[in-house]
LODODO-253728 format. One record per residue: residue in one letter; x, y, z of N, C-alpha, C, O in turn. Coordinates in steps of 0.2 Angstrom, whole numbers, always signed. Layout:
REM LODODO-253728
+---+--------+---------+-------+---------+----------+-------+--------+---------+-------+--------+---------+-------+
: r : n.east : n.north :  n.up : ca.east : ca.north : ca.up : c.east : c.north :  c.up : o.east : o.north :  o.up :
+---+--------+---------+-------+---------+----------+-------+--------+---------+-------+--------+---------+-------+
: a :      X :       Y :     Z :       X :        Y :     Z :      X :       Y :     Z :      X :       Y :     Z :
...
+---+--------+---------+-------+---------+----------+-------+--------+---------+-------+--------+---------+-------+
REM end
This chain:
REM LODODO-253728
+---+--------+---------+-------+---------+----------+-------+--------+---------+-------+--------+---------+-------+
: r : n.east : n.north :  n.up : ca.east : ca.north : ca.up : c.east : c.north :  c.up : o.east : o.north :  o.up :
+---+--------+---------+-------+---------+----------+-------+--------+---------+-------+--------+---------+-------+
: x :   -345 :    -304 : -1001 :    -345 :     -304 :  -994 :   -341 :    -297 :  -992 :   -337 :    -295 :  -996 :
: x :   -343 :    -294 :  -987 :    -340 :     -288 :  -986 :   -336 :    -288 :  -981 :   -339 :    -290 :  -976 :
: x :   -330 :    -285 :  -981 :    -324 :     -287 :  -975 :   -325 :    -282 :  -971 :   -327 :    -276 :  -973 :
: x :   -325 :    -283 :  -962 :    -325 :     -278 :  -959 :   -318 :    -276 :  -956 :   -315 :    -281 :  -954 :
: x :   -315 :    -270 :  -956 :    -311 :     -270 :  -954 :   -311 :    -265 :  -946 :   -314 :    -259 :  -945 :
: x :   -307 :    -269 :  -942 :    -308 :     -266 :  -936 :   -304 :    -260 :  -934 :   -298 :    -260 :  -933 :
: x :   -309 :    -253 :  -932 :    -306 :     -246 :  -930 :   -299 :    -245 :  -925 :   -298 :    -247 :  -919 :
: x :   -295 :    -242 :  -928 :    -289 :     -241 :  -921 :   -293 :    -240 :  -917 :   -299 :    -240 :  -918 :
: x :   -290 :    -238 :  -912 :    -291 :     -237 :  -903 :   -292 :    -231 :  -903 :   -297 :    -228 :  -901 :
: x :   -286 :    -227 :  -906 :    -284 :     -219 :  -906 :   -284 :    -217 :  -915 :   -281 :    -220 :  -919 :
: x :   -290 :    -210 :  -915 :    -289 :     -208 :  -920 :   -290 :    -200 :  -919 :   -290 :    -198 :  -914 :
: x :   -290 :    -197 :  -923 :    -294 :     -191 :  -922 :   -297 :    -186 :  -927 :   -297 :    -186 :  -933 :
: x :   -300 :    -183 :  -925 :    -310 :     -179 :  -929 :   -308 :    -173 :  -930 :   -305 :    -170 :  -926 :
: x :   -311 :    -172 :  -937 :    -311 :     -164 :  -938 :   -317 :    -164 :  -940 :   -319 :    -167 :  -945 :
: x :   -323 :    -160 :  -936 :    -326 :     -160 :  -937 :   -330 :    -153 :  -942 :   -327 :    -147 :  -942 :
: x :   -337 :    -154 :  -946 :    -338 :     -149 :  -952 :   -340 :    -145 :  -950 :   -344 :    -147 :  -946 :
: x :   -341 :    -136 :  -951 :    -341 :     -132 :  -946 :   -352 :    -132 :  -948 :   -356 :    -130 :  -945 :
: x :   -351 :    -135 :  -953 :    -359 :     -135 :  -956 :   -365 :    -139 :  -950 :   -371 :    -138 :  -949 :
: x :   -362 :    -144 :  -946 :    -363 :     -148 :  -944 :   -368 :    -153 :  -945 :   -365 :    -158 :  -948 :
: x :   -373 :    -154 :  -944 :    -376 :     -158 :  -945 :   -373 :    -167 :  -945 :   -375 :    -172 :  -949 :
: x :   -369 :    -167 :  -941 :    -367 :     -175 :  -941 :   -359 :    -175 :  -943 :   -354 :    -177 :  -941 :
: x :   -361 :    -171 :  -948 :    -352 :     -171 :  -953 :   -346 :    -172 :  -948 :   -345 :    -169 :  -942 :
: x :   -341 :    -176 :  -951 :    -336 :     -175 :  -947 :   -329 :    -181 :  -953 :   -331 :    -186 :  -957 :
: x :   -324 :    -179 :  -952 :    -319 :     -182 :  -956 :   -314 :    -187 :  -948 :   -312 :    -184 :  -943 :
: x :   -313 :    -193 :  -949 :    -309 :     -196 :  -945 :   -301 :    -197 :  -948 :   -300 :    -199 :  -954 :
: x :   -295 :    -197 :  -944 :    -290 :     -199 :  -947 :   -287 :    -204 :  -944 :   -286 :    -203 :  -938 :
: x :   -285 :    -210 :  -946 :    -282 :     -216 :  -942 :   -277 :    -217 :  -944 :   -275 :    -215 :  -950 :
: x :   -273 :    -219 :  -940 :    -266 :     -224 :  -944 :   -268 :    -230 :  -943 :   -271 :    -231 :  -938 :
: x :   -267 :    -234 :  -948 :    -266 :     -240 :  -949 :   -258 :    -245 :  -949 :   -257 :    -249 :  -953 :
: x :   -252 :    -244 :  -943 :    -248 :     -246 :  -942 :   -246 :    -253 :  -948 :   -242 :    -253 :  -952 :
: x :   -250 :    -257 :  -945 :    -248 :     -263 :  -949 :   -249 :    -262 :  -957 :   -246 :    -267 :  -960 :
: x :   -251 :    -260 :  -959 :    -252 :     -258 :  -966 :   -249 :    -254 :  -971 :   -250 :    -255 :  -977 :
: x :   -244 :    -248 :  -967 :    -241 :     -242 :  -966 :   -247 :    -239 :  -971 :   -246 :    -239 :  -977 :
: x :   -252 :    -237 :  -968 :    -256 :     -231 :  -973 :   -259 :    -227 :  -967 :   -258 :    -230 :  -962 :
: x :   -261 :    -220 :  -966 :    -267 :     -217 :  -965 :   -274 :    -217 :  -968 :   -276 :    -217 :  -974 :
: x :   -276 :    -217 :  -963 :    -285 :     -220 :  -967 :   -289 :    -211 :  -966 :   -290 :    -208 :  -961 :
: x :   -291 :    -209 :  -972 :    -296 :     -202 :  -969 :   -302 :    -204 :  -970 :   -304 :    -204 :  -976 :
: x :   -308 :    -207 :  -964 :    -314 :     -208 :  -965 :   -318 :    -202 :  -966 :   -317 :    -197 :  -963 :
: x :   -325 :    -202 :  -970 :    -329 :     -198 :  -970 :   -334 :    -200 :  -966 :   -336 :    -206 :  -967 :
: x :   -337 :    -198 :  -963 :    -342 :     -198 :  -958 :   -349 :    -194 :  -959 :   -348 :    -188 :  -962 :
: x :   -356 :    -195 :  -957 :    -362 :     -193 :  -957 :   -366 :    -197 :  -951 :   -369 :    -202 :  -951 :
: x :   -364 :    -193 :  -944 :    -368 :     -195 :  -939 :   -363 :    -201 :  -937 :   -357 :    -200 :  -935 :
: x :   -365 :    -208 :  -936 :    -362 :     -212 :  -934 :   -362 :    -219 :  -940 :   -363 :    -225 :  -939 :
: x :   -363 :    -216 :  -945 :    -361 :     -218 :  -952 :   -358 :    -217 :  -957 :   -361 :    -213 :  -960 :
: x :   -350 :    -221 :  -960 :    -347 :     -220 :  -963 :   -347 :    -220 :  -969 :   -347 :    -225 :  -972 :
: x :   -348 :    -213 :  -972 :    -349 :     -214 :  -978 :   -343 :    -215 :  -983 :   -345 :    -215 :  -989 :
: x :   -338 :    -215 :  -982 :    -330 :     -215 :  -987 :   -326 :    -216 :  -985 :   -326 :    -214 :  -979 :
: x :   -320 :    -220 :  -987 :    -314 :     -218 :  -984 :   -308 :    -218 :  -989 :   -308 :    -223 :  -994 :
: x :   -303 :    -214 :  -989 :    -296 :     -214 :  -991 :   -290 :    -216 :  -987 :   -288 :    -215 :  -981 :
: x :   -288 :    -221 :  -992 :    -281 :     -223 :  -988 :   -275 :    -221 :  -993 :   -274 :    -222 :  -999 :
: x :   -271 :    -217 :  -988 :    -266 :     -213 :  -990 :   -257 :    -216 :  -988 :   -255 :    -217 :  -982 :
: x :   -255 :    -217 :  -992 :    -245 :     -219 :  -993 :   -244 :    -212 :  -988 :   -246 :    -206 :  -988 :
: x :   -238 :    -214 :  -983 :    -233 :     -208 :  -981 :   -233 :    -203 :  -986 :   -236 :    -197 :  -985 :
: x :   -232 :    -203 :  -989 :    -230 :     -199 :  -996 :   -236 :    -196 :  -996 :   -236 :    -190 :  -993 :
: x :   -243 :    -197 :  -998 :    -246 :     -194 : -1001 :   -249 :    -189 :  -995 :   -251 :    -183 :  -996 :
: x :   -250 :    -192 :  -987 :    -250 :     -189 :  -982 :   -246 :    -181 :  -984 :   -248 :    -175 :  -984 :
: x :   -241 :    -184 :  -984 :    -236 :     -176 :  -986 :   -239 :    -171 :  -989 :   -240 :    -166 :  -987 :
: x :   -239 :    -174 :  -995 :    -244 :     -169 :  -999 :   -249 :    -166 :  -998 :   -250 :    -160 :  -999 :
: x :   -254 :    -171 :  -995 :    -260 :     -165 :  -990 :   -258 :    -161 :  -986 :   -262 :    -156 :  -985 :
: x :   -255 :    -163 :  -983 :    -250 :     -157 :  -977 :   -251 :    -152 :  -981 :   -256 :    -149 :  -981 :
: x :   -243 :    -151 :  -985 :    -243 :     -146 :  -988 :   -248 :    -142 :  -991 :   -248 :    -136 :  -992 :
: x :   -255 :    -147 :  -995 :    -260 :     -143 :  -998 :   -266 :    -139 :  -991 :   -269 :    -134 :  -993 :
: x :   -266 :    -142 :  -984 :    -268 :     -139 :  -981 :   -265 :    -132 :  -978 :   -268 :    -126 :  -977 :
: x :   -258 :    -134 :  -977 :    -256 :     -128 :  -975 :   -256 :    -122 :  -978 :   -258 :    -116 :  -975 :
: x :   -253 :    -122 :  -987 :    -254 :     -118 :  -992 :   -263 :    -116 :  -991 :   -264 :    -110 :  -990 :
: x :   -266 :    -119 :  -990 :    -274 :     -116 :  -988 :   -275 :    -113 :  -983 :   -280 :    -109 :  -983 :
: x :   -269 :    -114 :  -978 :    -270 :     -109 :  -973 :   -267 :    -104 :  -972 :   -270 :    -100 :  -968 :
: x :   -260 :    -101 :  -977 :    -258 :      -97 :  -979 :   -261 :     -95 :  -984 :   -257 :     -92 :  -987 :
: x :   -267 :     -94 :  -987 :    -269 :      -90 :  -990 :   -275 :     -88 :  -986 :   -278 :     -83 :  -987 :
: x :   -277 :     -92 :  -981 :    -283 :      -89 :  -979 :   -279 :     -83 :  -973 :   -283 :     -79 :  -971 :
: x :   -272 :     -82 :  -971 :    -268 :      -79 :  -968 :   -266 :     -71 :  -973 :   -265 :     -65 :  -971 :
: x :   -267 :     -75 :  -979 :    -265 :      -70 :  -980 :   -271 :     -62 :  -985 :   -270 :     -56 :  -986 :
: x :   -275 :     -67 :  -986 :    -282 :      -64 :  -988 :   -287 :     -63 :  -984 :   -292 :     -67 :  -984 :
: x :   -286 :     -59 :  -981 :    -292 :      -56 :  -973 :   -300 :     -57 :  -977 :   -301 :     -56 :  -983 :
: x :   -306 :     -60 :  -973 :    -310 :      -60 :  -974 :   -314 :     -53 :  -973 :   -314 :     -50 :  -968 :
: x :   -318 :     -51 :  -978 :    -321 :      -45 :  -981 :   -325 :     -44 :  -975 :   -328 :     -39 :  -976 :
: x :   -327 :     -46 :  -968 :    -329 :      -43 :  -963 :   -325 :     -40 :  -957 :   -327 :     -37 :  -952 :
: x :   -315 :     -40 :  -961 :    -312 :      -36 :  -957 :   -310 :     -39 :  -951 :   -308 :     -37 :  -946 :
: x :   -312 :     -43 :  -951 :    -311 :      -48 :  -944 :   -301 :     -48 :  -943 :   -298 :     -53 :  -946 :
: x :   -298 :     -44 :  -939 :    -291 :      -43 :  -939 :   -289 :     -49 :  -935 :   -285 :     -53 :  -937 :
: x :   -292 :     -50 :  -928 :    -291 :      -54 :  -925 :   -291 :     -62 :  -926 :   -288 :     -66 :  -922 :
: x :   -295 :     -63 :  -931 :    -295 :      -70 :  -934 :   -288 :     -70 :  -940 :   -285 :     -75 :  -942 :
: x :   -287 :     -68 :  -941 :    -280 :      -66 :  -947 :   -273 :     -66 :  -943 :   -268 :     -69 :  -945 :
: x :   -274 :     -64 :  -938 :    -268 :      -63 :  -935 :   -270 :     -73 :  -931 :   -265 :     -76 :  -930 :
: x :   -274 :     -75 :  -931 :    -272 :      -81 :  -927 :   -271 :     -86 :  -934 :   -267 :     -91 :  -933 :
: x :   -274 :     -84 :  -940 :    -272 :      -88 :  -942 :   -265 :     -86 :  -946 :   -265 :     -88 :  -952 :
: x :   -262 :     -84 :  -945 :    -254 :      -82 :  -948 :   -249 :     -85 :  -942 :   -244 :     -88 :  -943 :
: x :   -253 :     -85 :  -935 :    -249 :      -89 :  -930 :   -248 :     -95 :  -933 :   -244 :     -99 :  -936 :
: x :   -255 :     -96 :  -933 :    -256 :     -104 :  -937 :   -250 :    -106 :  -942 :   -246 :    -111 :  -942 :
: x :   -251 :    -102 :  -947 :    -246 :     -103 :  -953 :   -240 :    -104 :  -948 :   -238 :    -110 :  -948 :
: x :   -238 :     -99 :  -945 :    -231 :     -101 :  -942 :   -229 :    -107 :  -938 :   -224 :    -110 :  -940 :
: x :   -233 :    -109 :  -935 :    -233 :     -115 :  -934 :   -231 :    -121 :  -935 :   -227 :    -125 :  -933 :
: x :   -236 :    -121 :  -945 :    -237 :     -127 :  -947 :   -230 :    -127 :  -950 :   -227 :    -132 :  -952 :
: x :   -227 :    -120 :  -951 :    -219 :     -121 :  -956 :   -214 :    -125 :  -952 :   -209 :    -127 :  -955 :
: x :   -214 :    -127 :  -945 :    -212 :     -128 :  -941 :   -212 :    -137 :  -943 :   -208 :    -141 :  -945 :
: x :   -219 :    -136 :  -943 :    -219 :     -144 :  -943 :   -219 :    -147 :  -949 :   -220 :    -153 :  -950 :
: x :   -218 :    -142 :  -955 :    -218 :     -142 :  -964 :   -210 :    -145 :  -962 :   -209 :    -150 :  -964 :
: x :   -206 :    -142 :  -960 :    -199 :     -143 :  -957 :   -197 :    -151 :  -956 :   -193 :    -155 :  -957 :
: x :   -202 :    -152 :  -953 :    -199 :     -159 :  -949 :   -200 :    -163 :  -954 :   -196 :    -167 :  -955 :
: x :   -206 :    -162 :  -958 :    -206 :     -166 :  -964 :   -201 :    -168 :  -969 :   -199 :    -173 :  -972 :
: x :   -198 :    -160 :  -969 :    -193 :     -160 :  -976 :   -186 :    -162 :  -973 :   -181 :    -162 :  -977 :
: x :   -186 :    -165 :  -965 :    -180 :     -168 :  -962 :   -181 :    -174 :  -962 :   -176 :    -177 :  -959 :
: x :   -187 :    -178 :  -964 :    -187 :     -186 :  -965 :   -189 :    -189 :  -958 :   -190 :    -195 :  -957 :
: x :   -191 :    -182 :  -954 :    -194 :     -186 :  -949 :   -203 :    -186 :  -947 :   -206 :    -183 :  -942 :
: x :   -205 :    -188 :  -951 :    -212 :     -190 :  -953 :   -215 :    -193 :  -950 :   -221 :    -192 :  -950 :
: x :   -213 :    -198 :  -944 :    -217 :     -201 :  -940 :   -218 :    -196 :  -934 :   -223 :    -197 :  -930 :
: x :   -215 :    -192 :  -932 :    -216 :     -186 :  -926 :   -221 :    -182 :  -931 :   -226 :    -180 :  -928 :
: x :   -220 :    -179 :  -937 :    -223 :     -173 :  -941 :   -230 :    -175 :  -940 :   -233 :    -172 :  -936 :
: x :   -233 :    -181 :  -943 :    -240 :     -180 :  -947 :   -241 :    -180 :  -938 :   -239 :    -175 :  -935 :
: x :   -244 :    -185 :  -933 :    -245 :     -183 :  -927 :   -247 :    -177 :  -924 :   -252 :    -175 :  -921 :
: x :   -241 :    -173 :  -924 :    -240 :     -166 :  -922 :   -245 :    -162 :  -926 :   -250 :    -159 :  -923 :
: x :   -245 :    -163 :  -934 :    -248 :     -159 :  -937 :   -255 :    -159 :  -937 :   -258 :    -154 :  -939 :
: x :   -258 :    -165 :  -936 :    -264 :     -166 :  -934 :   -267 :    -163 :  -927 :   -272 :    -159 :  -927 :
: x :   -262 :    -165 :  -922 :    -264 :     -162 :  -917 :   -266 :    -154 :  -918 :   -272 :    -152 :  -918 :
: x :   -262 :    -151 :  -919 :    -259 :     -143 :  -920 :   -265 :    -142 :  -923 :   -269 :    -138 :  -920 :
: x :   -268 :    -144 :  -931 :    -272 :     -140 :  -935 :   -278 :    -143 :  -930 :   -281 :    -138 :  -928 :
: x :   -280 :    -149 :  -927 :    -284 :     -149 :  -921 :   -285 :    -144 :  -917 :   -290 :    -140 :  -919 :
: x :   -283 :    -143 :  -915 :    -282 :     -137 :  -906 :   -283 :    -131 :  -912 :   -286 :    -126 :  -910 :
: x :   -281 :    -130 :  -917 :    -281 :     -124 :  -918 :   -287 :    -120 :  -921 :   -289 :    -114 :  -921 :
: x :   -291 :    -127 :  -925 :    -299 :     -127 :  -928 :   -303 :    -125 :  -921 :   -305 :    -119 :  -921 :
: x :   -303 :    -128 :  -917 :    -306 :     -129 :  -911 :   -306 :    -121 :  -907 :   -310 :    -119 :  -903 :
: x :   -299 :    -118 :  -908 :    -297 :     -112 :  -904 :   -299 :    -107 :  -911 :   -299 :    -101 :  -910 :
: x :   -300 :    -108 :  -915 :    -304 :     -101 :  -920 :   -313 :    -101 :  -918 :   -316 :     -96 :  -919 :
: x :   -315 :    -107 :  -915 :    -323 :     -110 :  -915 :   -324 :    -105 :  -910 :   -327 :    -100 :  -910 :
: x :   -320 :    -108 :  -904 :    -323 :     -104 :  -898 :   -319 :     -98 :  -898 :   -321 :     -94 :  -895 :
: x :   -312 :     -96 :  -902 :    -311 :      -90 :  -898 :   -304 :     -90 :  -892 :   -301 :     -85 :  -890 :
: x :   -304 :     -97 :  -890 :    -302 :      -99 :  -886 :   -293 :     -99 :  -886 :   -290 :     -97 :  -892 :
: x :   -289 :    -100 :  -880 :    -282 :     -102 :  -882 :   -280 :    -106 :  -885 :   -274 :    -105 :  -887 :
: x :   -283 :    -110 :  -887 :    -279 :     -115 :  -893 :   -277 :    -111 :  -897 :   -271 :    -113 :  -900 :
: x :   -279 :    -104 :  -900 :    -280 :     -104 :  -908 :   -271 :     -99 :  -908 :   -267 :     -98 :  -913 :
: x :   -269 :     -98 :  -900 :    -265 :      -93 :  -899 :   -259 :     -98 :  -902 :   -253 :     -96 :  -902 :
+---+--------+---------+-------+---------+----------+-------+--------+---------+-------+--------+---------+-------+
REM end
């Protein structure tokens, strides 16, 4: 028998830049203490990871290290103004790499979530978010 388990209320999408349906969702599971990373294709769930505090952390860090390297290795079409948003970016994320390494985790992943949010979104269009 297969267990359904019921979606939080509030979650939020990072969507795949390839599109075609793709999209990754992030939930907290309070009662559980895990974050859940689902995979998505259209409006079907193809995967999901559930993640301890701790190991959240760790992807933190591996995403932002991805972001300092895309900060720091400009892409071969010379694109300046995407380099410099995403070095803000970097700056940002060390902010919030910060609050983690102060034990306050439940303010961090939230923030960090948001932030790399607004900030995918603001490289897509161009827009202020990315500033």
């Amino acid at each position: 028998m297969t267990t359904v388990v019921r979606l939080p209320v509030r979650g939020q999408w990072a969507w795949d830049v390839r599109g075609e349906g793709r999209a990754v969702r992030i939930s907290t599971h309070v009662e559980s203490g895990l974050v859940n990373l689902s995979v998505w294709r259209h409006d079907t769930c193809v995967g999901t990871v559930r993640l301890l505090p701790s190991e959240v952390a760790n992807l933190m860090t591996g995403l932002s290290e991805g972001l300092a390297q895309l900060a720091r290795e400009p892409r071969e079409d010379g694109s300046d103004s995407e380099a410099r948003r995403l070095r803000e970016m970097e700056q940002r994320l060390a902010v919030l790499e910060s609050l983690v390494q102060a034990g306050d985790r439940r303010r961090a992943v939230p923030a960090f979530v948001g932030r790399v949010r607004g900030a995918v979104r603001g490289l897509r269009n161009g827009g202020p978010e990315a500033r």
